[in-house]
C-alpha positions as CSV (number, residue, x, y, z in Angstrom):
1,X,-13.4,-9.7,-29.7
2,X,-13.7,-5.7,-29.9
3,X,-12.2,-3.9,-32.5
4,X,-10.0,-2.2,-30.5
5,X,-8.1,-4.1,-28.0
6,X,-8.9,-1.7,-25.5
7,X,-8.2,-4.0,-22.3
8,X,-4.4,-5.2,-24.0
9,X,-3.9,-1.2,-24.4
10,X,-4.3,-0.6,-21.0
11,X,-2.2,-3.4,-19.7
12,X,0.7,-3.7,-22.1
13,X,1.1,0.2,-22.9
14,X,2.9,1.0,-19.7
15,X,4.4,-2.0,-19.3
16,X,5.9,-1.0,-23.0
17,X,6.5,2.5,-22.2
18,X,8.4,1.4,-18.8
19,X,10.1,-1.1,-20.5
20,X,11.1,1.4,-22.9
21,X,12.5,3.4,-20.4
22,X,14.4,0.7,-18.9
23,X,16.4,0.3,-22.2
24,X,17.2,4.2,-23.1
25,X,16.5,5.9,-19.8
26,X,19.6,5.6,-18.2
27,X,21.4,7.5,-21.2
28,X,18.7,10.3,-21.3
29,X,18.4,13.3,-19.1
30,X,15.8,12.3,-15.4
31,X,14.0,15.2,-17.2
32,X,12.9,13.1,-20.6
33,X,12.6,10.5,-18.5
34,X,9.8,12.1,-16.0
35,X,8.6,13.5,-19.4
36,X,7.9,9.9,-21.0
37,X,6.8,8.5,-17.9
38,X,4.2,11.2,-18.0
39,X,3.3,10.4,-21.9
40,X,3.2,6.6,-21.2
41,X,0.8,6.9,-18.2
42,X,-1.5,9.7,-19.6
43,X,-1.8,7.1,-22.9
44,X,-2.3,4.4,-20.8
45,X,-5.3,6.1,-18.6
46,X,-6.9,7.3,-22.0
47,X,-7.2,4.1,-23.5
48,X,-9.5,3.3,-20.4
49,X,-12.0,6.1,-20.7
50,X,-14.2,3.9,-23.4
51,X,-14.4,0.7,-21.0
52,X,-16.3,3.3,-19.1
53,X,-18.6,5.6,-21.8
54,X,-18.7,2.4,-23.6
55,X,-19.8,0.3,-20.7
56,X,-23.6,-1.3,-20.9
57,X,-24.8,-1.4,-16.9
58,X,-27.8,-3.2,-18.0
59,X,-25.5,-6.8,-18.2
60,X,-23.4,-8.7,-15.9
61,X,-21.7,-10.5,-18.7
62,X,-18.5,-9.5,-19.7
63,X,-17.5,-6.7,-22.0
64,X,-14.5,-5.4,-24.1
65,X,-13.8,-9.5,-24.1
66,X,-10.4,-10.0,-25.6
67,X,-9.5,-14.0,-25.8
68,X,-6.6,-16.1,-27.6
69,X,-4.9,-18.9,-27.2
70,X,-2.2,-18.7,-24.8
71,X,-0.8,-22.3,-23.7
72,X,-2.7,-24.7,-25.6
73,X,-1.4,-27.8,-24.0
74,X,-2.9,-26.4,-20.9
75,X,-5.9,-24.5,-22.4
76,X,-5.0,-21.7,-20.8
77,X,-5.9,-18.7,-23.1
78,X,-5.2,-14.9,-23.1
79,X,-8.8,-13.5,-21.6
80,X,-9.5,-10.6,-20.8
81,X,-12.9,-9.1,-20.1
82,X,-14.3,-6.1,-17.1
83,X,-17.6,-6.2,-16.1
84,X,-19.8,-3.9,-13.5
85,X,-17.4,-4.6,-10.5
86,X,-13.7,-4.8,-12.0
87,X,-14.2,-1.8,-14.3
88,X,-13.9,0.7,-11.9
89,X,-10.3,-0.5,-10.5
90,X,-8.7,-1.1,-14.2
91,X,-9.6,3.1,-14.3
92,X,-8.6,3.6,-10.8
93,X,-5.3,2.2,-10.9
94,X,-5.0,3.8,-14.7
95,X,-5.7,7.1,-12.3
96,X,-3.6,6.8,-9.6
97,X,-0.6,6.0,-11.5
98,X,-0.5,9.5,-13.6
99,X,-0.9,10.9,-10.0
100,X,2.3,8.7,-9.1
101,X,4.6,9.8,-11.6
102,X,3.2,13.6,-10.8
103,X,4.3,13.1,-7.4
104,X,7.7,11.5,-7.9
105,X,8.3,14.3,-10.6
106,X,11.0,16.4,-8.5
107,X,11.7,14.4,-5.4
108,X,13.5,11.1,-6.9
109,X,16.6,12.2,-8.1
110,X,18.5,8.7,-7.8
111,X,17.5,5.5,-10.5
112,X,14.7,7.7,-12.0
113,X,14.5,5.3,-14.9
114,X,14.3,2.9,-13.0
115,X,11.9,4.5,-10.7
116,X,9.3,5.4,-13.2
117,X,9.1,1.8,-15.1
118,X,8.9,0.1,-11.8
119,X,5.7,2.1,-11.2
120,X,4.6,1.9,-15.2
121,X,5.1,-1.9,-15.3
122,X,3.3,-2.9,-11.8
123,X,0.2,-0.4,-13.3
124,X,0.2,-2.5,-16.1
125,X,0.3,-6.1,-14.0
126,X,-2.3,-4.8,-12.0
127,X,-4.3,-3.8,-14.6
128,X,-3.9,-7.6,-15.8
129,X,-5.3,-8.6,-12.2
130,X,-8.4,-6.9,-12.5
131,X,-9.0,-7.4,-16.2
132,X,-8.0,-11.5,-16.6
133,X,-11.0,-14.2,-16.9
134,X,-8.3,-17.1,-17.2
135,X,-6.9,-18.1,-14.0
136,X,-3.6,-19.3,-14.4
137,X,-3.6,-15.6,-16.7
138,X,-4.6,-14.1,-13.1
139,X,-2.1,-15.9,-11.1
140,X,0.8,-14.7,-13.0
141,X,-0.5,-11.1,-13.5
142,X,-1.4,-11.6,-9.8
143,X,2.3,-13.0,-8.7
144,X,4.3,-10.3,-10.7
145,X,3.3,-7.4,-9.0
146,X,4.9,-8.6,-6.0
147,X,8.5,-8.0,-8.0
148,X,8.0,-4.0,-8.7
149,X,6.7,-3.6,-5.5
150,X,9.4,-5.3,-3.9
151,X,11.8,-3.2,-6.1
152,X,10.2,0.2,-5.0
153,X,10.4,-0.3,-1.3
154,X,13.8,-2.3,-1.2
155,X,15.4,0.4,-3.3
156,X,14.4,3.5,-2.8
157,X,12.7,2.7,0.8
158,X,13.8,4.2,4.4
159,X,16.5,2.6,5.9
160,X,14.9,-0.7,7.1
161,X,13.5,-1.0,3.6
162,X,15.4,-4.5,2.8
163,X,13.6,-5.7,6.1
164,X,10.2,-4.2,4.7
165,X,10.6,-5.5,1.4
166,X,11.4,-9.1,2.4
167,X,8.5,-9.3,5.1
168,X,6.1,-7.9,2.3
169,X,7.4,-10.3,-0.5
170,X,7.4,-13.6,1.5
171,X,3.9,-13.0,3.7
172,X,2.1,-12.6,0.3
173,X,4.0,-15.2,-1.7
174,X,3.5,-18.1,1.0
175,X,-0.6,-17.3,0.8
176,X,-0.5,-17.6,-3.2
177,X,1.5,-20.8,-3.4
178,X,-1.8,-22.6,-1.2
179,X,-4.0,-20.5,-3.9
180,X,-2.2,-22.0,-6.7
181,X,-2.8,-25.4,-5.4
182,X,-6.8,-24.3,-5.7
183,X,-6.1,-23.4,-9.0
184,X,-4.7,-26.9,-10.0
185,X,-7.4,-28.6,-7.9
186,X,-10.3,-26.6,-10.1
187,X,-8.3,-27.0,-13.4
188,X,-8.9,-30.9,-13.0
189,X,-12.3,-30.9,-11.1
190,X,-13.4,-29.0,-14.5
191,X,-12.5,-31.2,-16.8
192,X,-8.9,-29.0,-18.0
193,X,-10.0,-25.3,-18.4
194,X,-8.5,-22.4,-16.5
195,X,-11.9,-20.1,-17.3
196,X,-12.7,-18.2,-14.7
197,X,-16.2,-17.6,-14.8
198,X,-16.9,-21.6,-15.9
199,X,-15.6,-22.1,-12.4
200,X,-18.9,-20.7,-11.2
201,X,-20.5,-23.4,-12.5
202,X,-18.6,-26.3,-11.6
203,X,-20.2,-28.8,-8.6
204,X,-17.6,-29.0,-5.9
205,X,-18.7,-30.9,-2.5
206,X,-19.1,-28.5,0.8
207,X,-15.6,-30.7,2.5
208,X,-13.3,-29.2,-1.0
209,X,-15.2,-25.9,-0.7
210,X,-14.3,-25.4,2.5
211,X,-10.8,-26.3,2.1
212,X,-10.7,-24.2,-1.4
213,X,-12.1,-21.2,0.5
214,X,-9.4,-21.0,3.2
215,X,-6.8,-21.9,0.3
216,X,-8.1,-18.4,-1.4
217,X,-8.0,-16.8,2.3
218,X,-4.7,-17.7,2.7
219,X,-3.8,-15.6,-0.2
220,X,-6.7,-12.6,-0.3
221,X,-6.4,-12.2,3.3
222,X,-2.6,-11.3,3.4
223,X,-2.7,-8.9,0.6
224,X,-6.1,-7.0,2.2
225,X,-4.7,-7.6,4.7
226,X,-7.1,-8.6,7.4
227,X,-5.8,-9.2,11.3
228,X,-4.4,-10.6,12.2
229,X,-2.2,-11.0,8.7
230,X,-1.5,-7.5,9.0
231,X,2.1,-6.9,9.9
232,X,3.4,-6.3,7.0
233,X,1.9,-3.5,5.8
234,X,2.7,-0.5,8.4
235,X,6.5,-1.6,7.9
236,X,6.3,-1.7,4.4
237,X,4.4,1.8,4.4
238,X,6.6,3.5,6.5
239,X,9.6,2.1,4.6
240,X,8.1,2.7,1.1
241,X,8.7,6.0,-1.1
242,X,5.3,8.1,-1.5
243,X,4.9,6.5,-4.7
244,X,5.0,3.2,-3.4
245,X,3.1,4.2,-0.3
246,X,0.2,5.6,-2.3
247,X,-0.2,2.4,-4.7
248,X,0.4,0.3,-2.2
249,X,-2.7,1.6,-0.4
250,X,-5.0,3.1,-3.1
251,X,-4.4,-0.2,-5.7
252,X,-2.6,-3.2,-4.0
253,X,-4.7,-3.6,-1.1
254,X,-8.0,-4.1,-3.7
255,X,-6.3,-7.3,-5.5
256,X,-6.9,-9.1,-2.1
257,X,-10.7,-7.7,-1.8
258,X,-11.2,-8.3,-5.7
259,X,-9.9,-11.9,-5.2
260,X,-12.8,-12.5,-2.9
261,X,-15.2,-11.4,-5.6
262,X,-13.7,-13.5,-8.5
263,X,-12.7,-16.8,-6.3
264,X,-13.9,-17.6,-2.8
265,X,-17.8,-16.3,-3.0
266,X,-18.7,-17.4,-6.6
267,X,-16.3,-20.6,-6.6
268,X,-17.1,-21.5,-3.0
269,X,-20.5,-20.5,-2.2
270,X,-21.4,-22.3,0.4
271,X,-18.3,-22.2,2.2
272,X,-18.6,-18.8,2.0
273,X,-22.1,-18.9,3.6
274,X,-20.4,-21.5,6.1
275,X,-17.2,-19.3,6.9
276,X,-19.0,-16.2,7.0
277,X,-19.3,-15.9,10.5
278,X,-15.5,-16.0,10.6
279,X,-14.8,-13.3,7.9
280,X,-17.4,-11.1,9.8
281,X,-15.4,-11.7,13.2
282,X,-11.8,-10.7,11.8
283,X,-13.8,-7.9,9.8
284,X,-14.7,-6.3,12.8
285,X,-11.9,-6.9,14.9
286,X,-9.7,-4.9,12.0
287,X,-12.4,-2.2,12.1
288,X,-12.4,-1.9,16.1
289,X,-9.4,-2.9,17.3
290,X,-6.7,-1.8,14.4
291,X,-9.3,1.8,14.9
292,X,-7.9,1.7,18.2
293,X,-3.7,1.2,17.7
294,X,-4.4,3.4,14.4
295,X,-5.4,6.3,17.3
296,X,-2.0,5.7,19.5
297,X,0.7,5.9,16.7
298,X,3.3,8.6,16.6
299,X,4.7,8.8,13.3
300,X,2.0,9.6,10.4
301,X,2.7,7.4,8.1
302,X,1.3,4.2,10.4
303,X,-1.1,6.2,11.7
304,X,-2.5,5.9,8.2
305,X,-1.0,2.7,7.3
306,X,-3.5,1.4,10.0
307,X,-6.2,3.4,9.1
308,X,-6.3,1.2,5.8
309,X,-7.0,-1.9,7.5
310,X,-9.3,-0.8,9.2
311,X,-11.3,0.9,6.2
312,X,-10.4,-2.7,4.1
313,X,-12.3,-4.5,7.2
314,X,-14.6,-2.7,6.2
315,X,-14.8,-3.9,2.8
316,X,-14.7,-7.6,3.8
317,X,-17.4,-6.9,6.2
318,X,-19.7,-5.8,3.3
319,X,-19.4,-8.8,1.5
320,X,-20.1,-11.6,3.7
321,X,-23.1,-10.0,4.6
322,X,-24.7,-11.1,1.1
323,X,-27.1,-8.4,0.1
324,X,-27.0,-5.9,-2.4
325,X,-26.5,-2.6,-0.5
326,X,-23.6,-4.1,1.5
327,X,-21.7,-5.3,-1.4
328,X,-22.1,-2.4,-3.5
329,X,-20.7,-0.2,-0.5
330,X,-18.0,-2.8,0.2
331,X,-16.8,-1.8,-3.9
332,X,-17.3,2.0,-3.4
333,X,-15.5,1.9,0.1
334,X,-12.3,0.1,-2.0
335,X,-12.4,2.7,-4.7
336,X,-12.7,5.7,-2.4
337,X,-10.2,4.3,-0.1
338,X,-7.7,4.2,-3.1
339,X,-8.7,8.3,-3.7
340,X,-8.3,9.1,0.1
341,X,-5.5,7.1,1.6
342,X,-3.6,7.7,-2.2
343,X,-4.1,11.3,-0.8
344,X,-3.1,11.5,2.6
345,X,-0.3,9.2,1.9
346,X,0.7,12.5,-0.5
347,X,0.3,14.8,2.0
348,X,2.7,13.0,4.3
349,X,4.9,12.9,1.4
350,X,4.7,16.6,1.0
351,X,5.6,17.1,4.6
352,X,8.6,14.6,4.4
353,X,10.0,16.2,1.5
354,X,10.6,18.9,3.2
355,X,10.9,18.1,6.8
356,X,12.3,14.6,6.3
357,X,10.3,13.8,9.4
358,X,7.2,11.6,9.9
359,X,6.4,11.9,14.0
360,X,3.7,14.1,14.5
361,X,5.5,15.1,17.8
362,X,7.9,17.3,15.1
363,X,5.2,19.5,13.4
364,X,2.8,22.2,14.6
365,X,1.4,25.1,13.3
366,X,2.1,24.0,9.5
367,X,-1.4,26.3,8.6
368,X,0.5,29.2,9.3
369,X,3.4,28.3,7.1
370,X,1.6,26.1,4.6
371,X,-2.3,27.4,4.3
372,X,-3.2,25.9,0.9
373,X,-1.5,22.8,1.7
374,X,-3.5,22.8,5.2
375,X,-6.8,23.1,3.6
376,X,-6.5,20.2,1.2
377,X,-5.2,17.6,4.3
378,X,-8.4,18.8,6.1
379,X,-10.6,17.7,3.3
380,X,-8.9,14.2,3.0
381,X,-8.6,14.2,7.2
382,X,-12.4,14.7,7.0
383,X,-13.0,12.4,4.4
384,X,-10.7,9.7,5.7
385,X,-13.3,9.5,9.2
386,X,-16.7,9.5,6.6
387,X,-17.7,13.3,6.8
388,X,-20.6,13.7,4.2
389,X,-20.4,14.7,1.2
390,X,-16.9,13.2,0.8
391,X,-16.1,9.4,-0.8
392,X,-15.7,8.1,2.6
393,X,-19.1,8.2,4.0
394,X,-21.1,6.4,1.0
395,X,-19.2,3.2,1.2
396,X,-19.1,3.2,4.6
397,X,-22.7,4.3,5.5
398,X,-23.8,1.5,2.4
399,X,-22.3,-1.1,4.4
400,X,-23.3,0.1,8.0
401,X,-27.1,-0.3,6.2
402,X,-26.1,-3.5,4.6
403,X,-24.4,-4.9,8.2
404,X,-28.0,-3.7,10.1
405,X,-30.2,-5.4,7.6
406,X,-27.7,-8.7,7.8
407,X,-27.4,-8.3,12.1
408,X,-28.5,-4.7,14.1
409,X,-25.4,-6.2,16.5
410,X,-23.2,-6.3,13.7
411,X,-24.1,-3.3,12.0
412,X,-23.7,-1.1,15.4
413,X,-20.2,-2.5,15.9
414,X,-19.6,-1.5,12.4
415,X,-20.6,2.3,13.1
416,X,-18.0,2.7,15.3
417,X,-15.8,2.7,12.7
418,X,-16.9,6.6,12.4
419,X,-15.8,7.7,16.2
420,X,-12.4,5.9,16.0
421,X,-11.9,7.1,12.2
422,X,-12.5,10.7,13.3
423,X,-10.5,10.2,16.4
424,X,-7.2,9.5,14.8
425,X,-7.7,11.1,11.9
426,X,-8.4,15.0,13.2
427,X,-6.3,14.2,16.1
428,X,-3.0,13.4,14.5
429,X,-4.3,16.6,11.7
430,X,-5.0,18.8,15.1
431,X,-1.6,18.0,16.3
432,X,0.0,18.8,13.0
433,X,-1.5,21.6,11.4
434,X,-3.4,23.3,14.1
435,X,-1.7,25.7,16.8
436,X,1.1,27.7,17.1
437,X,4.5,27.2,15.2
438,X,6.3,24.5,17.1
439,X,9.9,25.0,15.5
440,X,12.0,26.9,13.1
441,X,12.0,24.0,10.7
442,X,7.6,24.5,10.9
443,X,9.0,28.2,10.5
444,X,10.9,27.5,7.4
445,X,8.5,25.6,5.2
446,X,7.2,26.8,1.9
447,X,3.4,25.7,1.0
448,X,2.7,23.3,-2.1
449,X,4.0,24.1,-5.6
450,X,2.0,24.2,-9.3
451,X,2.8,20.1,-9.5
452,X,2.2,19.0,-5.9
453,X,-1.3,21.3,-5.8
454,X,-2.0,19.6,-9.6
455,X,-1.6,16.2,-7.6
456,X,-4.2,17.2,-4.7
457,X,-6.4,18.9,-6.9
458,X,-7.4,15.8,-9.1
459,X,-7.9,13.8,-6.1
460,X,-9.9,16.6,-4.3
461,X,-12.0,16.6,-7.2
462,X,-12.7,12.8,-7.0
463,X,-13.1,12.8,-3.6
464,X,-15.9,15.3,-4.1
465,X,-17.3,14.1,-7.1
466,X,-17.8,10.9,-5.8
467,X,-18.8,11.6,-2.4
468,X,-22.0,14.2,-3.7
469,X,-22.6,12.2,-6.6
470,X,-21.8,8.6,-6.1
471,X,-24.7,7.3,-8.9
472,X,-22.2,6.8,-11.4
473,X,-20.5,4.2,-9.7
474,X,-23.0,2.3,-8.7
475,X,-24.9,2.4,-11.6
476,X,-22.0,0.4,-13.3
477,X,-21.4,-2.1,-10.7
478,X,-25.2,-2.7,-9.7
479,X,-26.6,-5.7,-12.5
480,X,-23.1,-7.8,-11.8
481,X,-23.3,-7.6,-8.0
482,X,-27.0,-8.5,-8.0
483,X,-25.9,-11.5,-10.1
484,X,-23.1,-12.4,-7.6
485,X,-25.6,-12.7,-5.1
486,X,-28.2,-14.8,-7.5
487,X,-24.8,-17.2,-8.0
488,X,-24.2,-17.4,-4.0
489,X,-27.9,-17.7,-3.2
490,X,-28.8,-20.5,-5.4
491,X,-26.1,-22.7,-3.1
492,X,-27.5,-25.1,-1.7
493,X,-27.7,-23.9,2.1
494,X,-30.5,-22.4,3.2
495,X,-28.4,-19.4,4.8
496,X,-27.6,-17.7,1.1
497,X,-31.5,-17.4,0.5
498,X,-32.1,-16.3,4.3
499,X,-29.2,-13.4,3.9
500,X,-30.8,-12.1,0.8
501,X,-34.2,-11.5,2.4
């Protein structure tokens, strides 16, 4: 165990600091609320800037391990570890929830307490997610996020936000409970032990794989979600706050993908090599097809909403395709995603905030009104169809190159991911931006303030960063993934070893 619990900080310091505000906040000005919320997430992303400069990328075991018994009758402990591919999203989410409470700063005046430790608590959960190496630890980090999430949309939500809310809460729940029957299945095929990463090694017939495999589907798919599980998420997004619509998107999303690292292809390799035809199939589908009803929405926010699945098909497409390039694209696709639909999920907010209006049919000419706030949506509008330079083209052109060298077929399908994604993304920014002023309400607007441009700027600057020099992430993640592919390759079908050649 570290020195310094740096993994517990992470997790436990918002959830303290929102639980904190929980208990005093209502009797305290929204001001020192805003003003703690601030303190408790700027703590808790500084307490995650050593798992990265103290990182080692030449090992795939785990680092900044933290373990202690937790239910001994079950031996189930308190583990906690990040290696090359969780790391990143244990500083992402850190990340995106300062830019939450930045955001929410001025335009939640009702429940702000409340408000803010709903957002400080699920950062913390999810956290938890990406940082546990005990199982049943990872089901109930896993599980609670549903509740804050559930809280955010169904209270301060649009007006079909109880309708949202349920639909989200019970389409995620019903795939976990067939996932926690895995997890009791494995806890008794290994001989009693909830670790994680012993799980890897246990010998489970190709019949149980199989079933295992569609057991963690059920509960990974939903929360991606892949089509045609999809449903949920434009309602939920439309109904959400900004806040909610920007975690929802830039975090929650990546539990699903991540559970497909941790469980189905190092658990269940050779279902995985088995199945993979069918995760590649749905993969595309969401990539083509969701590209397609993502080009004829009307109100902004589903426009985008559907954008994501399609971006997260692409992310299951790059790792069934078992080899290195399409993996590793597949994990920078999720964390750009979280920079650039966190952003243009902001930049609707923006809009709403002062138009209370989402159909694009009500703007028009906002560059003449709003000229800063017009140049930042064009960056994330070019990043969000892959334009060079930005996030979105090095996880998406790593996994068209990964797709080719798997199947040409597949990987052309793939590319078109880069006509419909520029399609709908300048379209619905031509419409809105572009052009002359469509109304007196257009007339009336006032470009971004000192906060909202703070907001933009940080993600601006990680959108660049990352898209002209994307060697920092990929050095971290690149030892771990080529050991996740040793794991699935060394299964016994022949397919694993003919994918990685």
């Amino acid at each position: 165990m570290n020195a310094t619990p740096w993994l517990s900080l992470a997790i436990w310091i918002p959830i303290a600091t929102g639980a904190l505000i929980l208990a005093v906040g209502r009797d305290r000005s929204a001001d020192v609320v805003r003003t703690v919320a601030l303190a408790g997430s700027l703590l808790g992303l500084l307490v995650t800037l050593p798992l990265y400069t103290g990182f080692d990328p030449g090992t795939a075991d785990l680092q900044f391990v933290e373990k202690a018994v937790w239910i001994e009758r079950l031996n189930a402990h308190y583990h906690l570890g990040v290696d090359g591919i969780s790391v990143w999203f244990v500083l992402l989410t850190a990340f995106i929830t300062v830019i939450v409470v930045i955001a929410g700063w001025q335009v939640i005046t009702d429940k702000v307490a409340q408000y803010m430790a709903a957002f400080l608590i699920l950062s913390g959960l999810m956290i938890g997610v990406f940082s546990a190496a005990d199982a049943l630890l990872f089901y109930v980090f896993f599980e609670a996020t549903l509740i804050p999430m559930y809280v955010i949309i169904g209270v301060w939500g649009g007006p079909n936000r109880v309708y949202a809310a349920f639909k989200f809460f019970l389409y995620t729940l019903a795939g976990s409970l067939l996932m926690l029957i895995a997890l009791i299945y494995l806890y008794y095929v290994s001989g009693g032990s909830f670790d994680l990463f012993a799980w890897h090694h246990v010998k489970i017939g190709l019949t149980a794989q199989v079933l295992l495999f569609l057991a963690f589907f059920a509960a990974f798919a939903v929360k991606v979600p892949m089509w045609p599980v999809h449903t949920w998420l434009p309602d939920a997004h439309v109904e959400a706050p900004t806040g909610g619509s920007i975690v929802l998107a830039a975090i929650m999303l990546k539990l699903g993908a991540y559970g497909f690292l941790r469980f189905s292809l190092p658990i269940t390799p050779d279902a995985a090599q088995e199945l993979a035809w069918f995760i590649i199939a749905l993969s595309l589908i969401a990539v083509v097809y969701i590209g397609f009803v993502a080009l004829v929405q009307t109100d902004m926010k589903k426009l985008v909403a559907y954008s994501s699945i399609a971006h997260m098909g692409f992310v299951t497409l790059g790792f069934f395709i078992f080899n290195q390039i399409g993996v590793e694209g597949a994990i920078v696709q999720m964390v750009s995603h979280g920079f650039i639909s966190g952003a243009m999920f902001l930049c609707i907010g923006v809009m709403y905030d002062r138009m209370h209006s989402r159909d694009i049919a009500d703007y028009g000419g906002v560059v003449n009104t709003m000229p800063k706030f017009a140049a930042f949506m064009m960056l994330f509008a070019m990043a969000n169809c892959g334009l060079p330079a930005t996030s979105g083209f090095v996880g998406e052109f790593y996994v068209i190159l990964g797709a080719v060298k798997y199947n040409f077929w597949i990987g052309a399908i793939a590319a078109t991911t880069l006509i419909l994604g520029a399609a709908y993304s300048l379209w619905m920014y031509k419409r809105v931006i572009f052009g002359d002023i469509a109304n007196e309400r257009v007339r009336e607007l006032t470009d971004i303030n000192g906060r909202e441009a703070l907001a933009l700027c940080l993600l601006a600057a990680c959108v660049l960063a990352m898209g002209l020099y994307p060697k920092p992430f990929t050095d971290l993640m690149h030892v771990s993934v080529a050991e996740l592919l040793q794991h699935v390759a060394q299964s016994k079908l022949p397919a694993a070893v003919a994918a990685q050649q």
